[in-house]
C-alpha positions in Angstrom: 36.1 -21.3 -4.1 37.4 -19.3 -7.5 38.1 -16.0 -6.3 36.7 -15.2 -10.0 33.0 -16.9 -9.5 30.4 -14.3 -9.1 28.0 -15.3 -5.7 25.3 -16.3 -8.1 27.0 -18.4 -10.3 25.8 -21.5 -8.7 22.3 -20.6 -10.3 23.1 -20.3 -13.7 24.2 -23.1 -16.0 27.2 -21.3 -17.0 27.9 -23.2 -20.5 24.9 -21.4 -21.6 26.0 -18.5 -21.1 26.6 -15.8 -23.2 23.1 -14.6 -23.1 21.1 -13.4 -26.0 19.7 -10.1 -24.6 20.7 -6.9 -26.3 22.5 -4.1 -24.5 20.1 -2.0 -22.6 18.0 -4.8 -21.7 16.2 -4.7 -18.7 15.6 -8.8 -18.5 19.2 -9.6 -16.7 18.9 -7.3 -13.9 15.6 -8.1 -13.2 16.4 -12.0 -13.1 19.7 -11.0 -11.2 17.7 -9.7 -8.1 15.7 -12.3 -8.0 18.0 -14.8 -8.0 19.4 -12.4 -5.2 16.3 -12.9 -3.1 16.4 -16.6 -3.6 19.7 -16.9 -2.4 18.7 -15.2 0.8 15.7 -17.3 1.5 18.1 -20.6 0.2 20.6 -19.2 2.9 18.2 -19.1 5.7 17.0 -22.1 5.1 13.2 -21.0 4.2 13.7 -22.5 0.5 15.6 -25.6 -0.9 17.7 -25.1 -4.6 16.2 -28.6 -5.2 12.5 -27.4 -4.5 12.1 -24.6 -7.1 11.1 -24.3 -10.6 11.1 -22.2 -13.1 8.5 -22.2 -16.3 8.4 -19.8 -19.3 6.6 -19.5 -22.8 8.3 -17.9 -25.6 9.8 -14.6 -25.9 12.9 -12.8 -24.6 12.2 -12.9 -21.1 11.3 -16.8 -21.5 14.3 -17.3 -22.4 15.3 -16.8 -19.0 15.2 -20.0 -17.6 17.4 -22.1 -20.0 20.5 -20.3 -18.2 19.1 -21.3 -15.0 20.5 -24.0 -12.8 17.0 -25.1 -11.6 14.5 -27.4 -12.1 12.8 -25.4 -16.1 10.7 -25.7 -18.4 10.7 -23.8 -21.5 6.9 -24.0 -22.7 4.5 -22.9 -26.0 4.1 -19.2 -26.3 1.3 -18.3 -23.7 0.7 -21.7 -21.9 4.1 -21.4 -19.1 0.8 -20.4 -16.3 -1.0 -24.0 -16.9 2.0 -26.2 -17.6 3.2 -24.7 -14.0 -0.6 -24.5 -12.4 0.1 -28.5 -13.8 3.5 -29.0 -11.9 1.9 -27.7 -8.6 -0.8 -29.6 -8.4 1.8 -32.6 -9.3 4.5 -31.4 -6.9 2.9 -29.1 -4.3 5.7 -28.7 -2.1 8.1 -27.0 -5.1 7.7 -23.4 -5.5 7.0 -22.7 -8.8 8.1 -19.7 -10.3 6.5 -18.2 -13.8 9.0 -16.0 -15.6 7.8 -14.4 -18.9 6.9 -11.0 -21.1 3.8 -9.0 -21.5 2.9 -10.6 -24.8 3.3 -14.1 -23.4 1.7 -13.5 -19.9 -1.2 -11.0 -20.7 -1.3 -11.4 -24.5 -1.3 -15.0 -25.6 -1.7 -15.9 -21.9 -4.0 -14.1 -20.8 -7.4 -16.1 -20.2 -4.8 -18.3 -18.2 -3.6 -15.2 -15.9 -7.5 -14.3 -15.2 -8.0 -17.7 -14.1 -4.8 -18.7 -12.0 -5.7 -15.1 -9.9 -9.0 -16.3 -9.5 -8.2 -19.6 -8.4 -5.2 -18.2 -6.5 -3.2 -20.9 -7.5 0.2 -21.2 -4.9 2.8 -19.7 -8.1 5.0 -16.5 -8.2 4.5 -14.9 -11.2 7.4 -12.6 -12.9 6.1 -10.5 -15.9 9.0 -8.6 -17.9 6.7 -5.5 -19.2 8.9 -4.6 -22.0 5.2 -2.9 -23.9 6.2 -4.7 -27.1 6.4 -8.0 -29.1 10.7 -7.6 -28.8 11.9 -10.9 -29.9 9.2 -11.1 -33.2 9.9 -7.5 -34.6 8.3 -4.7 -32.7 5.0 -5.0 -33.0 2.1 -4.0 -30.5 1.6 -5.8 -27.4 -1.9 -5.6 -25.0 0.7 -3.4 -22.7 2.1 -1.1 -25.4 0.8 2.8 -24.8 -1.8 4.4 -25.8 -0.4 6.8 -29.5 3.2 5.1 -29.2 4.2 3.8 -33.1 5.1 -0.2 -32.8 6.0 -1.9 -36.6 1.9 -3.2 -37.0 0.4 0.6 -35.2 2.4 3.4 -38.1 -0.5 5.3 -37.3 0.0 4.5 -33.2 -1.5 2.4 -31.1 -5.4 3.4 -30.6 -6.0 0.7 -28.5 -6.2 1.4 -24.1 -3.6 -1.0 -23.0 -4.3 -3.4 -20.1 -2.9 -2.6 -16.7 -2.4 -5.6 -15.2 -1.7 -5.2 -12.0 -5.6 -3.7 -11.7 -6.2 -7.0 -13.8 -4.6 -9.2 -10.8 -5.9 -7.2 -8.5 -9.5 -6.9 -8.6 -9.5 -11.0 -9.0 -7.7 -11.0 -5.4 -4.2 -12.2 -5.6 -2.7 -12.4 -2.7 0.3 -10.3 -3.4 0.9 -7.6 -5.9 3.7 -5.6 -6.6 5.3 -3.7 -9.4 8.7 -2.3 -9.8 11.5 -1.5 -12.9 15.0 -2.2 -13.6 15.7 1.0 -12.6 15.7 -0.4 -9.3 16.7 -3.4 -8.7 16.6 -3.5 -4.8 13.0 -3.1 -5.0 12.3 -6.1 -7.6 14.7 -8.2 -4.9 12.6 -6.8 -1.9 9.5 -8.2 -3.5 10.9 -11.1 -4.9 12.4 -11.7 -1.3 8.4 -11.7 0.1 6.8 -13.1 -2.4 8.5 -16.5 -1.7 7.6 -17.0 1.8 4.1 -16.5 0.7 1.2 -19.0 0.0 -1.7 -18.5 -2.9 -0.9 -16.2 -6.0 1.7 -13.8 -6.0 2.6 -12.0 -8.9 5.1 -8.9 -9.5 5.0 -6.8 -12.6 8.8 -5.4 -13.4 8.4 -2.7 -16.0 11.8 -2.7 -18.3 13.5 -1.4 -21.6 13.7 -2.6 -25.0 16.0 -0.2 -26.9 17.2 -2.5 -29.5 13.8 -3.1 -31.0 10.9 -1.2 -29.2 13.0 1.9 -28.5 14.4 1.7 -32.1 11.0 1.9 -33.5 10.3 4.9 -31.9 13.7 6.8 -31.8 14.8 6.2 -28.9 18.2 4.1 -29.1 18.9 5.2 -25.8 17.7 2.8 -22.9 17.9 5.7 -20.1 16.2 8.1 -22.8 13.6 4.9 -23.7 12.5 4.5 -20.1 12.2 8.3 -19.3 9.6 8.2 -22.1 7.9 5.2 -20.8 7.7 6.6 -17.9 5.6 9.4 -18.6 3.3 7.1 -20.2 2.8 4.3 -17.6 
C-alpha cells in the first residue's frame, strides 16, 4: 500500500477531490467520522462497501456524496428522503444513507422528513445544521436562531426555529442523536450504532459556516462562530 494514502482513501473518489468547502467548515469532519464508523462496521464484517448508498439534495453538505466512492445519488433540492425511501423499497438489503443540510432536510424537505419518521422508513439520516442557506448567499433557514441577522432577516430573524430532533422524536424514530464538529468522536460513535440498526435513524451534527453565515454576522472566526451558536442552540 502507498505509505502516503490516508486509511479512508478507499472511500473517496480521489479525482474529485479538492473539495469545495471553505475553511472553517464543519461538513468534512463530520463526513470523515462517519466514514470512520463505516469502516469499522465494513471491517467487522457487519456492512458490505458494495451495499451502501449515499443520497443528497442540493446544498453544501449534498455535495458530499460526489467525492464518495459509493453507490450516490445527487438529487433535486429537498427530495434526497423519497428518492432514497424509493431505493429501499427497490433494494432493501442496501443501507441507505441520507446526507444533507438544514435547508434541504427540514426546509425544502421537510413534509418528507415528518413522513419517513412516521413511517420509520429503514434509512440513516445525516443533517449538516449549518442554521443558514450557505451555498445560496446567507439567507434564513427554518434552523437559523431566533434575533440572529441572515442577508433576507436585517432586522433578525423573528421567526422560532424548528428543533428537529423534538420534530423526529415525538414521530418515534427509532434512533436519535445529535452531536457537532467539535467532536468528532461522538458524530463516529453514533454513526457507528446507527448502522447496525433497523427503522429510522437520524443524527443531527450541528456545524460552522464562517465564510458565509458567520460573515454575515461578524464572526469570521469558526471557533468564535460556534461559541456564539452555542449559546443560542
Amino acid at each position: 500500500m502507498d505509505s502516503m494514502m490516508h486509511p479512508l482513501d478507499k472511500y473517496l473518489r480521489i479525482d474529485r477531490l479538492p473539495h469545495l468547502w471553505c475553511s472553517g467548515c464543519g461538513i468534512g469532519v463530520a463526513l470523515a467520522a462517519i466514514l470512520r464508523a463505516i469502516d469499522r462496521r465494513i471491517r467487522e464484517n457487519v456492512l458490505r462497501k458494495e451495499e451502501i448508498a449515499f443520497i443528497s439534495g442540493i446544498g453544501c453538505s449534498a455535495r458530499a456524496p460526489l467525492y464518495l466512492n459509493f453507490d450516490t445519488a445527487h438529487t433535486i433540492h429537498g427530495r434526497a428522503i423519497p428518492f432514497a425511501t424509493g431505493l429501499k423499497l427497490t433494494k432493501p438489503n442496501m443501507k441507505v444513507i441520507v446526507f444533507g443540510g438544514d435547508g434541504d432536510i427540514v426546509g425544502i424537505g421537510g413534509n418528507h422528513l415528518i413522513h419517513a419518521v412516521r413511517r420509520n422508513m429503514d434509512l440513516i439520516i445525516f443533517m449538516i445544521n449549518n442554521m443558514t442557506y450557505a451555498m445560496t448567499g446567507g439567507q434564513v433557514a427554518p434552523t437559523t436562531p431566533k434575533g440572529l441577522y441572515t442577508t433576507t432577516t436585517p432586522y433578525g430573524n423573528p421567526e422560532k426555529p424548528i428543533n428537529a430532533i423534538k420534530l423526529v422524536s415525538i414521530q418515534g424514530a427509532n434512533y436519535v442523536a445529535r452531536a457537532s464538529i467539535t467532536h468528532p468522536t461522538l458524530i463516529e460513535q453514533y454513526a457507528y450504532k446507527a448502522l447496525n440498526k433497523e427503522g429510522l435513524s437520524f443524527i443531527e451534527i450541528i456545524s460552522t459556516c464562517p465564510e458565509v453565515f458567520g460573515r454575515h454576522i461578524g464572526l469570521r472566526s469558526a471557533t468564535e462562530l460556534y461559541s456564539e451558536i452555542r449559546k443560542k442552540v
